[in-house]
N, C-alpha and C positions, 0 to 999 in steps of 0.2 A: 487423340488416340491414346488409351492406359495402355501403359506398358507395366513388364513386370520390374520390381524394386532394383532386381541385378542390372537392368538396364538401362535404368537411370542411373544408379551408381556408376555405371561405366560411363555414361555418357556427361555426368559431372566431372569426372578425373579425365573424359577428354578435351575436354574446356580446359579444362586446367590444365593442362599437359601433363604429369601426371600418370600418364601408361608404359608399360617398361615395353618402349621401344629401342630400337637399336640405338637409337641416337641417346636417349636417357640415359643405358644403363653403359654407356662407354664415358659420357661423362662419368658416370659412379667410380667407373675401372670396373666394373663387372662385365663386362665383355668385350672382346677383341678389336670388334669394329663395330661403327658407324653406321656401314651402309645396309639397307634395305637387300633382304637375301632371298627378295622376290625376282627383284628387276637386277638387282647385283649393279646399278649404275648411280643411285641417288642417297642421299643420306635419309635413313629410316625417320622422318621427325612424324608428332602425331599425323599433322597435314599430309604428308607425302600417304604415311601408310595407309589412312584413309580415304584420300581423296587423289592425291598424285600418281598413285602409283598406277600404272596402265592397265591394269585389270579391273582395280576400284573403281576406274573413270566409267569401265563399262559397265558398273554394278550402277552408280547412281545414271546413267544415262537412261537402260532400260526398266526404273523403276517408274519412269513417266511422273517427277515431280519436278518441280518445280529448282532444281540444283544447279548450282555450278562448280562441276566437276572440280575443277584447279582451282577454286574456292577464288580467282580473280584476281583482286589487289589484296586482298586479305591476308593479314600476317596468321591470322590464328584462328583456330576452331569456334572459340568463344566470341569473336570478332566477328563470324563467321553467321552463326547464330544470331547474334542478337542484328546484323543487318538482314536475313532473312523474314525474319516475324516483327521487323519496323513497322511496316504498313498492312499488318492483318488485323482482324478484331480478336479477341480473348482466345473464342472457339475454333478459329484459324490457326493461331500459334501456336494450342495446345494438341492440335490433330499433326498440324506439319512436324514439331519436334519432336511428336512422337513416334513419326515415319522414319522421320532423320536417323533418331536413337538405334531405332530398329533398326534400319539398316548399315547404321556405323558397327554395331553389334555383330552382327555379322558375318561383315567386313574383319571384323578382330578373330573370331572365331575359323575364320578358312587361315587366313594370316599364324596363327597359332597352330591350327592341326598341321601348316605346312612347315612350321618351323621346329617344333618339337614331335609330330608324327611321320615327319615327311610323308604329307600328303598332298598333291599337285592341286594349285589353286584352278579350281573353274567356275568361274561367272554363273553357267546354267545352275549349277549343285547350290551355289549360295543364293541366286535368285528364288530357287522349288524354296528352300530353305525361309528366304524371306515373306516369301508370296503362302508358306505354309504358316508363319507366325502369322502373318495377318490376318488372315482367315479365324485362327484360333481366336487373336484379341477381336475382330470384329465381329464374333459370335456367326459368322458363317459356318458354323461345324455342327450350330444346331438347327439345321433347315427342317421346318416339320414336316414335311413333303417325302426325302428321304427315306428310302427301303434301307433299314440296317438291319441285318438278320445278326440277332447274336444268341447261338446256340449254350444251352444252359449251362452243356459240356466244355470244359475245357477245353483250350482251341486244338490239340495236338489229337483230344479223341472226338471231336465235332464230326458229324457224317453229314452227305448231300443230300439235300432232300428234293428229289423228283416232283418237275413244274404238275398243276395242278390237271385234271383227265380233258384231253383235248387243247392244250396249251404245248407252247415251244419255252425251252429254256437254253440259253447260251454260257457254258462257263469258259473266260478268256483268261487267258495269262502270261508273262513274259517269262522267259528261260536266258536265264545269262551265264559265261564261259564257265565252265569249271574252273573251281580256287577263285572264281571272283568274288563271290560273297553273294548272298541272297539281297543283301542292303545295295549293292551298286546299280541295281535297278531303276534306269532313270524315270520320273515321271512322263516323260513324251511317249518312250519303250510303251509305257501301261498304256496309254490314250491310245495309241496305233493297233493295238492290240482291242480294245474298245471298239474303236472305229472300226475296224477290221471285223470284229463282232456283228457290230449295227448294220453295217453295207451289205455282209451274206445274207441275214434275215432277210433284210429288205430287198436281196434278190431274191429270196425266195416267193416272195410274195405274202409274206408273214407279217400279219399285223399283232399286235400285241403281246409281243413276245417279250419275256425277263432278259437282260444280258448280265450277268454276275462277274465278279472283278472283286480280289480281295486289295485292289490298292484303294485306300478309303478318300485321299486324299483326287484321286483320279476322277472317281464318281463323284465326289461334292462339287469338283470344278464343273462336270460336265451335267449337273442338274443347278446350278447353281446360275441364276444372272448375272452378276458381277461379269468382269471383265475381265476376261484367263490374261495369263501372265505373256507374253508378245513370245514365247519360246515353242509356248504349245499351243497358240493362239487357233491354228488351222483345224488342229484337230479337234479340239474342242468344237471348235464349232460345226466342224461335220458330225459330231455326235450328236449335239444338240438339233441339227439340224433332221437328224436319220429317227432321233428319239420321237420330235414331235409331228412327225408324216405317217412313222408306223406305228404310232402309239407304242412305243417301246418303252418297259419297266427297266430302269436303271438301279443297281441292288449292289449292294458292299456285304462281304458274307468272311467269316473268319477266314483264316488263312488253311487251317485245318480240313474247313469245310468245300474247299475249292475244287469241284470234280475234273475241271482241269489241269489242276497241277500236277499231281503224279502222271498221268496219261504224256502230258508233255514233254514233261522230264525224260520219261523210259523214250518217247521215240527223238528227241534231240540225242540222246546216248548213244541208241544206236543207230539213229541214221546221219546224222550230221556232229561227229566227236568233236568238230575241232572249228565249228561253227563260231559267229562271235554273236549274237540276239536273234532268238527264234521267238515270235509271239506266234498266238495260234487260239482259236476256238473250237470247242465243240459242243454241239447241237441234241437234244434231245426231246423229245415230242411224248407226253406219257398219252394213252392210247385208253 
């Protein structure tokens, strides 16, 4: 598996030890303490931050490879590695360590935004996360099958464009709290919102209808074979399943362009202020 150059660099300075972990930079005297300011119980060394620490364990468990969490008898990351890709061929080694990387990467990366942005570690957010870089390096993001509607216009002045004469079109989207951000939008939030799409048509009795969804990432999962990530697993596969019964067009369309999104915003406003995730479709039929 290629990864990108920062990735390997980081994952050679985790070999090495190396990474300004807790444990590191209190040997230096650059920092107060020792311990891991996740779990607040262990001393931060690379191994723990990586692999020990209870949240990490559930990063490498649900990534479905081949890891041992507590990395076992293993004193070191490097140690670690090189007993993993003992008994593989060439092409083995170089796909496994580079799943590894990726996901020790990561793993550093929530570890950081929680230590200098105080942002709350979660497994799901760095799994979408991991399971999104994958996709990218494994060239999943260029499926040629794939409706990407990308309007000429700029995304902020993109308009909907009404499904063709006699056709059904669905545009879905997730609405989250106020002051939470457009960004904290989870990936499952979007699929549900999908799914939720796909199941009205197909009560309607609607065969070949578009369902539109500006999360890109959502639609690739759910026209994509590959194996969705075990978080969003269910859903994904009821769309895939609703997709190919009603002949349903599956379409990623600017964010601009989403005739659902403002419609759903004004009515979460006012009819549910204080709501916590509203997804919602609507349907239109040109004549």
């Amino acid at each position: 598996m290629k990864v990108h150059g920062k990735i390997k660099s980081f994952w050679w300075r985790a070999c090495k030890n190396s990474l300004a972990t807790c444990e590191n930079l209190f040997r230096r005297n650059c920092a107060h303490s020792s311990v891991c300011s996740i779990c607040e119980s262990e001393i931060e060394s690379v191994e723990h931050m990586l692999f020990r620490c209870s949240w990490a364990k559930a990063i490498w468990f649900a990534c479905n490879i081949k890891v041992c969490g507590d990395l076992g008898g293993n004193a070191s990351v490097l140690k670690w590695a090189a007993d993993m890709v003992d008994n593989m061929t060439a092409n083995e080694a170089t796909e496994f360590m580079g799943f590894a990387a990726l996901i020790a990467w990561h793993i550093w990366k929530s570890r950081n935004n929680f230590v200098f942005r105080k942002i709350k570690v979660d497994p799901k957010n760095t799994l979408a996360a991991i399971n999104q870089a994958r996709m990218e390096t494994s060239g999943i993001l260029e499926i040629p099958n794939v409706h990407m509607d990308t309007p000429s216009t700029q995304e902020d002045t993109s308009t909907w464009r009404a499904p063709d004469r006699g056709h059904f079109k669905a545009n879905c989207d997730v609405a989250m709290p106020k002051g939470g951000g457009e960004a904290s939008s989870s990936l499952s939030d979007e699929l549900r919102a999908i799914r939720q799409a796909c199941a009205m048509v197909t009560s309607l009795g609607i065969r070949g209808a578009e369902v539109e969804a500006d999360n890109k990432q959502a639609i690739l999962l759910s026209v994509s074979e590959s194996v969705p990530p075990w978080e969003v697993c269910y859903e994904v596969s009821d769309i895939r399943h609703f997709a190919k019964e009603g002949d349903i067009k599956l379409r990623w369309i600017r964010r601009g362009a989403n005739k659902g999104r403002p419609q759903l915003r004004n009515f979460r406003d006012k009819e549910f202020p204080n709501f916590n995730r509203w997804g919602h479709c609507f349907v239109r039929q040109e004549n």
